[in-house]
N, C-alpha and C positions, 0 to 999 in steps of 0.2 A: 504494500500500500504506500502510495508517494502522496508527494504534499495537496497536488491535483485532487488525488482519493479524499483525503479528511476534506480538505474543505465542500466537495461538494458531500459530503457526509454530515458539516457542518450546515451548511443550505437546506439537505434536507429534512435534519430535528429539526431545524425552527419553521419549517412548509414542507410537507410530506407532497403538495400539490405544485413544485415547484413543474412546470415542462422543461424538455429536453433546452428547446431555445434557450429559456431563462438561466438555468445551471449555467450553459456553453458560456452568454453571455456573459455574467455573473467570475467565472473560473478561466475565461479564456481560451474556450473550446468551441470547435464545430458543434452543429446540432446531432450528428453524429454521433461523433467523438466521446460528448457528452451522454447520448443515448448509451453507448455501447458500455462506458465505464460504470452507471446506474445500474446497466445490467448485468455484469462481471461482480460489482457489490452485492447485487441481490443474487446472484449464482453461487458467492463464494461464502454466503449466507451472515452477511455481516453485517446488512441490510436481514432482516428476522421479518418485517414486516410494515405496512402501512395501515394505520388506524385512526380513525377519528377518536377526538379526544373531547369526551362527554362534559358537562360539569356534573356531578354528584346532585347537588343541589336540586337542582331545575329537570334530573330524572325519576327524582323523589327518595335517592338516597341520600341523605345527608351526612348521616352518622358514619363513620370511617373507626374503625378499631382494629388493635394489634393487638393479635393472641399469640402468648407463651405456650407452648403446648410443652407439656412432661411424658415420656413415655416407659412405660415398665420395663425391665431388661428383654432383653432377645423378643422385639417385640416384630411383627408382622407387619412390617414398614412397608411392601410394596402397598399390601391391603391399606394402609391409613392413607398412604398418598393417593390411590387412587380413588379414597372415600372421597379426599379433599378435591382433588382436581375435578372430581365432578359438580362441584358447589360452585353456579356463579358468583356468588356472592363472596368467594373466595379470591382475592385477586392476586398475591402474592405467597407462596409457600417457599419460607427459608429454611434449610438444615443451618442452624447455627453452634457455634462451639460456645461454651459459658455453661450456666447453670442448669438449661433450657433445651431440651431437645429441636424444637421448629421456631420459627414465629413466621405466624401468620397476618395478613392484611385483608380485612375483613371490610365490605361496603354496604351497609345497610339501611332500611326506610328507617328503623328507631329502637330503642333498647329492647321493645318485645321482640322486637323482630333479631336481633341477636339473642335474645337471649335462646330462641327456638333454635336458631342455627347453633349454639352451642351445644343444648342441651339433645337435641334431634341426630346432630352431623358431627359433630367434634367429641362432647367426652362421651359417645354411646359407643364410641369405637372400644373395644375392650382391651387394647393394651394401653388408653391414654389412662394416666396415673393423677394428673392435675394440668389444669389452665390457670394460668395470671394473666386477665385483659386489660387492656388499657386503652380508654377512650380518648379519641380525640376533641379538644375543644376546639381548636382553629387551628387552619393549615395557613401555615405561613407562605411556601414555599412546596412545589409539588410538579413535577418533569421528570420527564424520561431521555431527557438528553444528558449526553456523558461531555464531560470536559474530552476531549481525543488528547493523546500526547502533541510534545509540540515537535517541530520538523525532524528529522534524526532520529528520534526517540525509537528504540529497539524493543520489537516485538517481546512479548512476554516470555522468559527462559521455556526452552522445550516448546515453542509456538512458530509453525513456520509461515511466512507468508503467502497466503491462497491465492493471490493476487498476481503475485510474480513468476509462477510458473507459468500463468495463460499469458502474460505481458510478453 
C-alpha cells in the first residue's frame, strides 16, 4: 500500500460515496486509475465494506451499552459467539485480555429493552458466569475511521502487503 492507497483510503472514511472522478481528482489520478486502485482495496479486502451510517437516535435506538461478559472455564465459545453474532442489536463483540472475558456493544430502544436482551440472549447462554454493563450517557465522539500510518510506516510485523504483489 503507497501513499496514493491511504489517502484515497482517507477520502473514502470520510464519503464512502466518493466516484471514481472525484478520488482521481482529489489524489491525482485518472478516473481509471482511481477506479482500478478502489478496486484492488476492496479485493485485497482492506476496504471490508460500504455502509451507511445511521444515527441511533432518530432509528429509535438510543441507548448504547457495553457488556463485560464473564465466562466459566473450558466454556463452549464457538456456541456463545455464535448466540451473539446472531443479535442485531449486538454491534461489536471483543475477546479482551483483563478481568473480562468479551465486551460487548450493545444498541438498544431503552433499558427494558436491554435488559431482555441480556436476560433472553446473553447470561441464558450456560457457560456465561456474570455480566458488568455499563451505560452510556452521551457519546462524545463515535467513527469508524482509523488514523492510517503516516508515509513509510511499515506494515505490521509478520503482515505482508496484498497490495504489492498485484502492483
Amino acid at each position: 500500500m503507497d501513499q496514493l492507497d491511504r489517502e484515497i483510503l482517507r477520502l473514502l472514511q470520510s464519503d464512502n460515496r466518493l466516484s471514481s472522478a472525484e478520488i482521481g481528482q482529489a489524489v491525482g489520478l485518472s478516473v481509471s486509475a482511481a477506479s482500478e486502485r478502489v478496486r484492488r482495496l476492496n479485493g485485497a479486502g482492506i476496504i471490508r465494506g460500504n455502509h451507511a451510517c445511521l444515527d441511533p437516535g432518530r432509528v429509535g435506538l438510543p441507548l448504547c451499552a457495553f457488556i463485560f461478559v464473564d465466562l466459566a472455564p473450558h466454556p463452549d465459545e464457538e456456541g456463545f459467539r455464535q448466540q451473539l453474532m446472531a443479535r442485531a442489536e449486538i454491534q461489536e463483540i471483543q475477546q479482551i485480555a483483563g478481568p473480562h472475558c468479551y465486551l460487548l456493544k450493545a444498541r438498544v430502544a431503552g433499558t427494558q429493552a436491554l435488559q431482555q436482551l441480556l436476560a433472553d440472549h446473553i447470561k441464558s447462554h450456560a457457560d456465561v458466569l456474570r455480566t458488568e454493563t455499563v451505560i452510556v450517557m452521551e457519546t462524545v465522539k463515535d467513527t469508524p475511521a482509523m488514523a492510517l500510518p503516516a508515509d513509510g510506516a511499515l506494515e505490521p510485523a509478520g503482515q505482508s502487503d496484498p497490495l504489492r504483489a498485484k502492483a
